[in-house]
C-alpha positions in Angstrom: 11.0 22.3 59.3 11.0 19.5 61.8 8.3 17.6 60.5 9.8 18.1 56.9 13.2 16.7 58.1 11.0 14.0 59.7 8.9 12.9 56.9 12.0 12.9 55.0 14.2 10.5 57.1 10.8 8.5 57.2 10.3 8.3 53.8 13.9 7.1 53.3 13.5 4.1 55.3 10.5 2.7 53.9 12.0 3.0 50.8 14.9 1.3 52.0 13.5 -1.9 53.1 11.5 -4.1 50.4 12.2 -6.7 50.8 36.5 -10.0 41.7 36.4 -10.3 38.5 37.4 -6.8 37.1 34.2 -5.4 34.4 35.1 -5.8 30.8 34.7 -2.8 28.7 33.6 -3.4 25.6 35.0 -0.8 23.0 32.6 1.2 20.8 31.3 -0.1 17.5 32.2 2.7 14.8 28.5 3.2 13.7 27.9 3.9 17.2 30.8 5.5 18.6 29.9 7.5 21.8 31.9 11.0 21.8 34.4 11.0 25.1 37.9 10.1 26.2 39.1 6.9 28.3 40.9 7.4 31.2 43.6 5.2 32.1 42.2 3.5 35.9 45.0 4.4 38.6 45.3 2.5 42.4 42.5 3.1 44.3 40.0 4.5 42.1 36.7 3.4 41.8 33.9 3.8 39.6 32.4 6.3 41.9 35.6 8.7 41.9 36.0 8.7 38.5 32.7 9.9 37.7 33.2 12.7 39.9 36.5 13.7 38.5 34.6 14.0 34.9 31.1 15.4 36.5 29.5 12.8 34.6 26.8 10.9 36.0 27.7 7.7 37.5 24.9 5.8 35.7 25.7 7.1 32.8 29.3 5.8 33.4 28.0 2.7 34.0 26.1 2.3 30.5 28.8 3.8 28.5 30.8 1.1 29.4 28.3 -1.2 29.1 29.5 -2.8 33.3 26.7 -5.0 34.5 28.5 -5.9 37.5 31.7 -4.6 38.6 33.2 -6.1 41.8 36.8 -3.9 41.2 38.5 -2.2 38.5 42.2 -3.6 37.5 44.5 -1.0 37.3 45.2 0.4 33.9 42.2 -0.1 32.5 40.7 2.2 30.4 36.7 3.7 30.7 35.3 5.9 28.3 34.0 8.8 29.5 31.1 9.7 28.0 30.8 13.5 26.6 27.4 15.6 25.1 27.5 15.9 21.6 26.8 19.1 22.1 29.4 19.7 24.2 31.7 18.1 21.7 34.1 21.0 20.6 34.3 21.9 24.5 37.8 21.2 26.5 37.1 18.4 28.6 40.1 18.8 31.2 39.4 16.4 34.5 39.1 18.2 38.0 42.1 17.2 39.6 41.5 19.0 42.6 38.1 17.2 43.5 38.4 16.1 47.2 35.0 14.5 48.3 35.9 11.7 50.5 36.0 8.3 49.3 34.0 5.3 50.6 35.6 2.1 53.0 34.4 -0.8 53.5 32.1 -1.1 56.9 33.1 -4.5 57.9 36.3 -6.6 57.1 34.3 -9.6 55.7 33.6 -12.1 52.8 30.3 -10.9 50.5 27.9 -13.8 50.9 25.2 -12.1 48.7 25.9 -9.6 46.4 23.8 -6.6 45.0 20.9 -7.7 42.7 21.0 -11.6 44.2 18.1 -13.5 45.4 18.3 -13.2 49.2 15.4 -14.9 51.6 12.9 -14.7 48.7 13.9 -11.0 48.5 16.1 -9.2 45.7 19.0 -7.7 47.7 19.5 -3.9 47.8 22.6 -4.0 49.2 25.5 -6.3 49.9 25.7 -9.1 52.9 28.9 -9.2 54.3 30.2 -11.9 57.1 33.3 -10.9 59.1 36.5 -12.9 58.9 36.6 -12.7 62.9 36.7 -8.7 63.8 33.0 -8.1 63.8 33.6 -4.3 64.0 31.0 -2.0 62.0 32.8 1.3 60.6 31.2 4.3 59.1 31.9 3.8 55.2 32.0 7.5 54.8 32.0 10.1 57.0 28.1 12.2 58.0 25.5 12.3 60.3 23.3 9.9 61.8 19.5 9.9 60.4 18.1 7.2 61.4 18.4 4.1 64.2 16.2 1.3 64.8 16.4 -1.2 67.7 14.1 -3.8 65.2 13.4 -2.1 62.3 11.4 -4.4 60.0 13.3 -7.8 60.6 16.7 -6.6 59.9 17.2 -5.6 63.5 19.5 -2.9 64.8 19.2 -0.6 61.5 21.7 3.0 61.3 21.3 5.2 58.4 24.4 8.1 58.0 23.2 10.8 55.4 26.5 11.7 53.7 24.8 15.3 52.6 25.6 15.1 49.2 22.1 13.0 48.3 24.0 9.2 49.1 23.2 7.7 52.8 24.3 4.7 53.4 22.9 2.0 55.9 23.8 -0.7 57.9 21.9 -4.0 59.5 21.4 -6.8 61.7 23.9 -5.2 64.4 24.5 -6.8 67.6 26.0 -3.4 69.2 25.1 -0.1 68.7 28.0 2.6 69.6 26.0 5.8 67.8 22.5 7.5 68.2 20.2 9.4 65.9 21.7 12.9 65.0 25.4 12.3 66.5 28.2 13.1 63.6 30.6 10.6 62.7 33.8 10.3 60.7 34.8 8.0 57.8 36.1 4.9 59.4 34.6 5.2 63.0 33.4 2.2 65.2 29.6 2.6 64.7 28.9 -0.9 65.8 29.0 -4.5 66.0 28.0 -7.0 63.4 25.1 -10.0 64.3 22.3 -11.3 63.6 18.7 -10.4 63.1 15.1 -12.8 62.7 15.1 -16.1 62.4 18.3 -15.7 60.4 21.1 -16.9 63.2 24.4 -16.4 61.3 26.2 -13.3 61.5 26.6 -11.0 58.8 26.6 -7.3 58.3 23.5 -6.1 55.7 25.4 -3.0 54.4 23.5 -0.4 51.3 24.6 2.3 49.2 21.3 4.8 48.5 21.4 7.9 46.6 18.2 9.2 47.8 15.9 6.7 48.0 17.5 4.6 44.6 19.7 2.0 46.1 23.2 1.4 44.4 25.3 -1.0 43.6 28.1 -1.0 46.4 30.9 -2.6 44.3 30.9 1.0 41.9 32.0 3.2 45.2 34.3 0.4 47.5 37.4 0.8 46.4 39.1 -2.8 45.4 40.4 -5.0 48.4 
């Protein structure tokens, strides 16, 4: 079992490292109407939550609505929630009751490279985050520690918090470390202390979303600031 959990937490971080404007939904043509209901976006949700709510697959959210690259959601707006043909005479009543935690930011800060952007050469998995002046690291969601690196790979002092439902989410180029592997930690605990790692001297936090080994787009699960 140990060398399972091992090989697992291992495998994670290789795969890890290789290196405000609101997403317009664009209604469905008639000829190719997709079978669904919108819901109306209220405060605070994000893409994330709303796929939940419906059990529909966030991806699939994503291409149903046809978002490329959402930084927020404005409130009001409406996303269509995609349903199964199949499943098309079926009551499709939201779970209103559905209470997985939601995700915070790690680090009050400006994004200096987004998800998908060109970053030292290197397509960035994540997002890159430098702190207005509070250089405090917080767990984005609450889980357990999997994995810590003094140095790992150039990015310097690397955490990974497995969130145990199949999304970790990781955290770089720390100057302070406050956790170790296998401690528990709540959503919005000090974890640690933004810096700088490699030749690169500037402080920023190098923050990713992964679900499994698949990193996500950040701006889907943060709520809006």
């Amino acid at each position: 079992m140990k060398f399972f959990f091992g090989g697992l937490v291992l495998f994670l971080v290789l795969a890890f490292f290789g290196c405000a404007t609101a997403p317009l939904v664009a209604p469905p043509k008639p000829e190719m109407a997709v079978p669904g209901v919108y819901h109306r976006v209220q405060t605070g949700q994000t893409l994330w939550r709303i796929s939940k709510i419906y059990n529909v697959d966030l991806d699939e959210l994503v291409n149903a609505n046809h978002i490329s690259d959402a930084t927020s959601l404005d409130v009001g707006q409406l996303i269509l929630i995609p349903r199964n043909l199949q499943a098309k005479q079926q009551a499709f009543i939201p779970n209103k009751y559905f209470s997985a935690e939601d995700f915070t930011w790690p680090v009050r800060g400006r994004v200096i490279t987004s998800f998908g952007q060109n970053s030292s050469n290197t397509i960035n998995k994540g997002i890159n985050i430098k702190p207005y002046s509070n250089q405090d690291v917080v767990a984005a969601r609450g889980g357990k520690v999997v994995f810590y690196s003094e140095d790992f790979d150039g990015f310097g002092k690397t955490i990974i918090i497995d969130h145990g439902d199949g999304l970790l989410t990781v955290y770089s180029r720390n100057a302070q470390v406050f956790i170790k592997a296998g401690d528990v930690v709540q959503k919005g605990a000090l974890i640690a202390k933004a810096g700088s790692a490699g030749r690169d001297k500037n402080t920023y936090l190098h923050f990713e979303i992964r679900k499994g080994h698949i990193p996500q787009n950040p701006y889907f699960y943060l709520p809006r600031r």
